[in-house]
VEXSETOR-39798 format. One record per residue (C-alpha): x, y, z. Coordinates in steps of 0.1 Angstrom, whole numbers. Layout:
N
+-------+-------+-------+
|     x |     y |     z |
+-------+-------+-------+
|     X |     Y |     Z |
...
+-------+-------+-------+
//
This chain:
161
+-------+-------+-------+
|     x |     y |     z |
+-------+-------+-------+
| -1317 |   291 |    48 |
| -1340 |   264 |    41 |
| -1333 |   249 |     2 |
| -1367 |   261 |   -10 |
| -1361 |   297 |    -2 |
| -1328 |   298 |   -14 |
| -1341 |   286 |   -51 |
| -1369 |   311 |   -45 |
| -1337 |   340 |   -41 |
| -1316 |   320 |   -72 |
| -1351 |   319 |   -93 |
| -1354 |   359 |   -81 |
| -1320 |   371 |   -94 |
| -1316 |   351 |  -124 |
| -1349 |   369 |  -128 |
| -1336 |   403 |  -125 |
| -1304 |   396 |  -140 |
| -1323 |   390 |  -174 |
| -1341 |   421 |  -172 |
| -1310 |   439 |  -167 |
| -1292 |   424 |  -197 |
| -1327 |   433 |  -222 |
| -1336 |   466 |  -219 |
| -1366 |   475 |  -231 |
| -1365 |   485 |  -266 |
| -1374 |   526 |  -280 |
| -1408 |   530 |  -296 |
| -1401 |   551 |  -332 |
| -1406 |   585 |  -323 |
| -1400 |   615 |  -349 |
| -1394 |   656 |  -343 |
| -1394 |   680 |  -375 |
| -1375 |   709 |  -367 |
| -1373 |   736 |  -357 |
| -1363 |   718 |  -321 |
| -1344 |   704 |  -297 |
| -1333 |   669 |  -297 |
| -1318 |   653 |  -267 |
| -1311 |   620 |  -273 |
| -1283 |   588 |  -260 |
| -1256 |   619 |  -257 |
| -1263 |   647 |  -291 |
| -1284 |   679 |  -287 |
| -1291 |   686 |  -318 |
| -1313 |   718 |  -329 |
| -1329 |   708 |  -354 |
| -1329 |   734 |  -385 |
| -1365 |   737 |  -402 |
| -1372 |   709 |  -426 |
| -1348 |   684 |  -407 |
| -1358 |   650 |  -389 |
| -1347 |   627 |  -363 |
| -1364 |   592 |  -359 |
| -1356 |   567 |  -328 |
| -1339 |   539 |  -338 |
| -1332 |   514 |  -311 |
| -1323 |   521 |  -271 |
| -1302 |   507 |  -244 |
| -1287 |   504 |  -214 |
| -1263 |   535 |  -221 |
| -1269 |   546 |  -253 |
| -1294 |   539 |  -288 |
| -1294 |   551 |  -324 |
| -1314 |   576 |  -343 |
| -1319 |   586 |  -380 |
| -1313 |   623 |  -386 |
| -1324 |   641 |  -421 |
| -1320 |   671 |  -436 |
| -1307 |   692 |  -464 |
| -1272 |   674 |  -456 |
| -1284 |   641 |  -465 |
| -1294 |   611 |  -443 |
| -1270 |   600 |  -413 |
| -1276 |   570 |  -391 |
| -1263 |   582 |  -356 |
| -1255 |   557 |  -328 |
| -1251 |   577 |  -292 |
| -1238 |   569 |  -264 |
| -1237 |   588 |  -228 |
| -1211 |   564 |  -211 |
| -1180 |   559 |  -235 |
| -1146 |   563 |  -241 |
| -1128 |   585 |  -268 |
| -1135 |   571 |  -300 |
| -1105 |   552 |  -318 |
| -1091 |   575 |  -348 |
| -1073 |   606 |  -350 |
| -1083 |   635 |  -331 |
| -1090 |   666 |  -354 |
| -1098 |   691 |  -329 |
| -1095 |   687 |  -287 |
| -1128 |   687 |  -269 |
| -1137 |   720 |  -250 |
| -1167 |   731 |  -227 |
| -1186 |   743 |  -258 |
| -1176 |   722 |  -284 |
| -1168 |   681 |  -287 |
| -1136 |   669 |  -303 |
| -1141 |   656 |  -337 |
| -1125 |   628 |  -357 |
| -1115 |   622 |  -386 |
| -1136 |   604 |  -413 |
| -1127 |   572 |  -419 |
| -1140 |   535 |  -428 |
| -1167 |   515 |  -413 |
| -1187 |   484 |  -422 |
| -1214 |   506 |  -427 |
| -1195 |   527 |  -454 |
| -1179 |   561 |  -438 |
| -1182 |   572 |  -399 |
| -1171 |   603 |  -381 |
| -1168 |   604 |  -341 |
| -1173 |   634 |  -318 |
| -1163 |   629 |  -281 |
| -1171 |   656 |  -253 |
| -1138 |   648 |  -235 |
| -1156 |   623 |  -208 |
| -1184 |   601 |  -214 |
| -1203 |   611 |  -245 |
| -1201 |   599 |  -279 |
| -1215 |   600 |  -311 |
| -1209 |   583 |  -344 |
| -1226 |   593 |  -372 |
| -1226 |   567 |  -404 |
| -1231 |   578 |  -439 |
| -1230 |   549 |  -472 |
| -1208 |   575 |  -493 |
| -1177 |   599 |  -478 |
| -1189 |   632 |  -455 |
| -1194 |   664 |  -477 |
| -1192 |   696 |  -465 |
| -1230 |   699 |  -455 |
| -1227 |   668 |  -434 |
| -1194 |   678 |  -416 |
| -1207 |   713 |  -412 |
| -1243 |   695 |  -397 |
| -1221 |   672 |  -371 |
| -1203 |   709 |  -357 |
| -1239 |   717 |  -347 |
| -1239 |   689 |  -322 |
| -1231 |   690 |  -288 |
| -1230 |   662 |  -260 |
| -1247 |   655 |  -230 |
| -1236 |   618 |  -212 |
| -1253 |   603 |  -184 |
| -1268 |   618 |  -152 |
| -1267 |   655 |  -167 |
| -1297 |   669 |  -176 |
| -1302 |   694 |  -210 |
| -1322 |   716 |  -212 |
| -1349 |   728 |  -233 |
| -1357 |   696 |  -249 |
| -1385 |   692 |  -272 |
| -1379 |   651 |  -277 |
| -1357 |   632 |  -246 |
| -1349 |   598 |  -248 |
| -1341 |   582 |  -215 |
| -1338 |   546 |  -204 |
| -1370 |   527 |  -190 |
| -1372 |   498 |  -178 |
| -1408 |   481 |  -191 |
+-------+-------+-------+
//
C-alpha cells in the first residue's frame, strides 16, 4: 500500500475511533404521567403528576431525573451491566429485578436494582430512601440492550449524530 493511502486509512480510523469514544449527547426531554417510560434499562409507568427529564446518554446507558409524590431521584441506567456491588435483598425474577440494599454514595444514599443479566439501575437521593421512594423503585422493571418494550410513550436509544 502506497504511504499516502495508508495515512488516508490511519487519518480514517483514528476518525471513527473518536466518534466511537463521544457519543452524541441526549437532548432534555420530559413526559408527565400517566405514561410509559422506557429509558437506558427502567420502564417506569409513570403515576399522574409524576416526571421524568433526560439527563445525559451513552454508549450503554444515560441518566434521568424522576419526580413525583416520592420526592426527587436522580436515576443513572444502564442496559449492559453487571450486578451491582451491595447486598442482595431480594433475587431477580422474570417479573421483578433484585433490589439492594440502601447504602452510601458520593451523591448521598443509592439503591440498585438488577434484572439478573444486563440491566441496571441506580437511583440517588441527598437524604436516606423513605417508604414512598422504596415503594416507587418496586414499580420499576428492566429492559437491557437489544430487547425491545413495549408500549412506550418516551424511548431513549443511542444515536449516533
Amino acid at each position: 500500500m502506497p504511504m499516502d493511502s495508508f495515512a488516508i486509512c490511519v487519518g480514517v480510523a483514528i476518525a471513527l475511533s473518536s466518534v466511537a469514544l463521544h457519543a452524541a449527547p441526549v437532548n432534555a426531554s420530559e413526559l408527565v404521567g400517566p405514561a410509559r417510560f422506557c429509558g437506558y434499562a427502567p420502564i417506569i409507568d409513570l403515576l399522574p403528576g409524576e416526571k421524568i427529564t433526560t439527563l445525559e446518554g451513552g454508549i450503554h446507558g444515560g441518566s434521568f431525573r424522576w419526580e413525583g409524590a416520592f420526592g426527587s431521584l436522580q436515576v443513572q441506567g444502564t442496559g449492559w451491566a453487571s450486578s451491582p456491588k451491595g447486598r442482595m435483598l431480594n433475587l431477580p425474577t422474570t417479573d421483578r429485578p433484585a433490589r439492594f440494599a440502601q447504602r452510601r454514595a458520593m451523591e448521598g444514599y443509592q439503591v440498585a436494582i438488577w434484572n439478573g443479566a444486563h440491566g441496571t439501575a441506580y437511583f440517588t437521593s441527598p437524604t436516606p430512601f423513605g417508604p414512598a421512594q422504596l415503594a416507587a423503585i418496586e414499580r420499576v422493571r428492566l429492559f437491557e440492550e437489544g430487547q425491545e418494550p413495549s408500549g412506550c410513550n418516551l424511548r431513549t436509544f443511542f444515536a449516533w449524530e
